[in-house]
C-alpha positions as CSV (number, residue, x, y, z in Angstrom):
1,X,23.5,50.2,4.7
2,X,25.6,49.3,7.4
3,X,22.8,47.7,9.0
4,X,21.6,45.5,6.3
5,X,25.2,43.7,6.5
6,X,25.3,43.6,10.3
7,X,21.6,42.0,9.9
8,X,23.0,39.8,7.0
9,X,25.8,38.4,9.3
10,X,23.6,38.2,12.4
11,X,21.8,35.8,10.4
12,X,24.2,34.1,9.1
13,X,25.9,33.6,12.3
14,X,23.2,32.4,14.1
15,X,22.4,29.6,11.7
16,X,26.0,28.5,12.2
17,X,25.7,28.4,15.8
18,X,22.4,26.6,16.1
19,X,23.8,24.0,12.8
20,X,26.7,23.7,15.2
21,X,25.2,23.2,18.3
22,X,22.9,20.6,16.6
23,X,25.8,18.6,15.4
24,X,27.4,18.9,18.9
25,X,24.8,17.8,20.5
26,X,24.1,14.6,18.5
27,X,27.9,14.0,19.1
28,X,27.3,13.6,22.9
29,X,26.3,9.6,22.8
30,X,29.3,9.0,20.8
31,X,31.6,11.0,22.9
32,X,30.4,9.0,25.7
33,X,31.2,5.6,24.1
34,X,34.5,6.7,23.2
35,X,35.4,7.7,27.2
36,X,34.1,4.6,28.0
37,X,35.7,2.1,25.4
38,X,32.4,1.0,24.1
39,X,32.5,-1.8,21.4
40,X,29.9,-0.2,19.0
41,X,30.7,3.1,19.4
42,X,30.9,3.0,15.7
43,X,27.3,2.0,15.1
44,X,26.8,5.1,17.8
45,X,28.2,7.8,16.3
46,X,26.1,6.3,12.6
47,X,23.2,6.2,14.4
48,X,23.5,9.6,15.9
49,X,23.9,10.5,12.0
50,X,21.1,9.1,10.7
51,X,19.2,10.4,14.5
52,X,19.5,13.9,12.4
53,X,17.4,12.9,9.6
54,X,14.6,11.4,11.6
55,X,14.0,14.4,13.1
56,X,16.0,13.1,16.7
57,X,13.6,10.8,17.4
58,X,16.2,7.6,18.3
59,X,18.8,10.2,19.7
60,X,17.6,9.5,24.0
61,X,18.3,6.1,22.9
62,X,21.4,6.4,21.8
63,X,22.5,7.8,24.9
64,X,21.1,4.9,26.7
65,X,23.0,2.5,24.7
66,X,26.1,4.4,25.2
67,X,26.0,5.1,29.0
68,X,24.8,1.4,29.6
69,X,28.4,0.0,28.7
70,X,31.1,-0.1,31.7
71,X,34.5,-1.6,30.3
72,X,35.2,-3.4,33.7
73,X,31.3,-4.9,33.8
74,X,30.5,-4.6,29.7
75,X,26.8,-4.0,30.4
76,X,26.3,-5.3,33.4
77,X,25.8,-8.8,33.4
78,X,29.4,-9.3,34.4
79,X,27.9,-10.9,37.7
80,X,25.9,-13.3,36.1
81,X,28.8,-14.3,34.3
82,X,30.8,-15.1,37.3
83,X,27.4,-17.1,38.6
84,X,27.4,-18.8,35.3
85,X,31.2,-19.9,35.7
86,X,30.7,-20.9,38.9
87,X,28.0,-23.5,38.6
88,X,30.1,-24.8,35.8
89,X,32.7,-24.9,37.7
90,X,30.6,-27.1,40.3
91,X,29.2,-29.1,37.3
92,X,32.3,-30.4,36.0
93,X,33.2,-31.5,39.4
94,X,30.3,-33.2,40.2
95,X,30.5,-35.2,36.9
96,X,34.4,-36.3,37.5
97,X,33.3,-36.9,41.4
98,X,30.4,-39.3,39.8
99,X,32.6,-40.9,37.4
100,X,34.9,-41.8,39.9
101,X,31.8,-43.4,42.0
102,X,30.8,-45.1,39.2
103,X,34.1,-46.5,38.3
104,X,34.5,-47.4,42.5
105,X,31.0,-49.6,41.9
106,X,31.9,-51.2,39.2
107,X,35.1,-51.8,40.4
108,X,33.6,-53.4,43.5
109,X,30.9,-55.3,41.8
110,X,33.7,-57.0,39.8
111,X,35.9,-57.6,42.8
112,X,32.5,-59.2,44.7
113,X,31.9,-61.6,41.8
114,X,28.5,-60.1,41.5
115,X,27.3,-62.8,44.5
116,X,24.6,-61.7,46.6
């Protein structure tokens, strides 16, 4: 008799565990995006929901979307951004350096009387 329970709660036990270390394991993406400050660490920790019901199949790419965030770079492209601020940087004063030409021409053309 004793056996039966010890069997019974073997069972039971187990189930827990592996229930348990399921749920654990789906938490892993989310836990990362939480260390790392991710912005949709919500949609994460849904997603690694609803990665249990479709039999784990979008779970690797949850953990690529978490681990792809850096809060100092956001995903990377933070050195494109500086590239991109740059040029407009240059841009702008290019355009105030031509408007200023222009305004010297006409300035001159005016002053010259147009005579040639």
């Amino acid at each position: 008799m004793f056996l039966n329970y010890f069997a019974l709660f073997l069972i039971i036990f187990v189930i827990l565990v592996v229930v348990y270390g399921i749920v654990f394991i789906h938490d892993i993406p989310y836990k990362i995006a939480e260390k790392r400050e991710h912005p949709h660490k919500d949609a994460i920790y849904a997603a690694g929901w609803v990665s249990l019901f479709t039999l784990h199949a979008i779970w690797p790419f949850l953990w690529i979307w978490a681990t792809m965030y850096q809060k100092d770079r956001g995903y990377g492209f933070g050195a494109l951004k500086q590239k991109e601020e740059a040029l407009e940087q240059q841009v702008k004063g290019l355009t105030d350096e031509l408007a200023s030409l222009r305004q010297q021409v006409a300035t001159l053309t005016k002053t010259d009387g147009g005579a040639n």
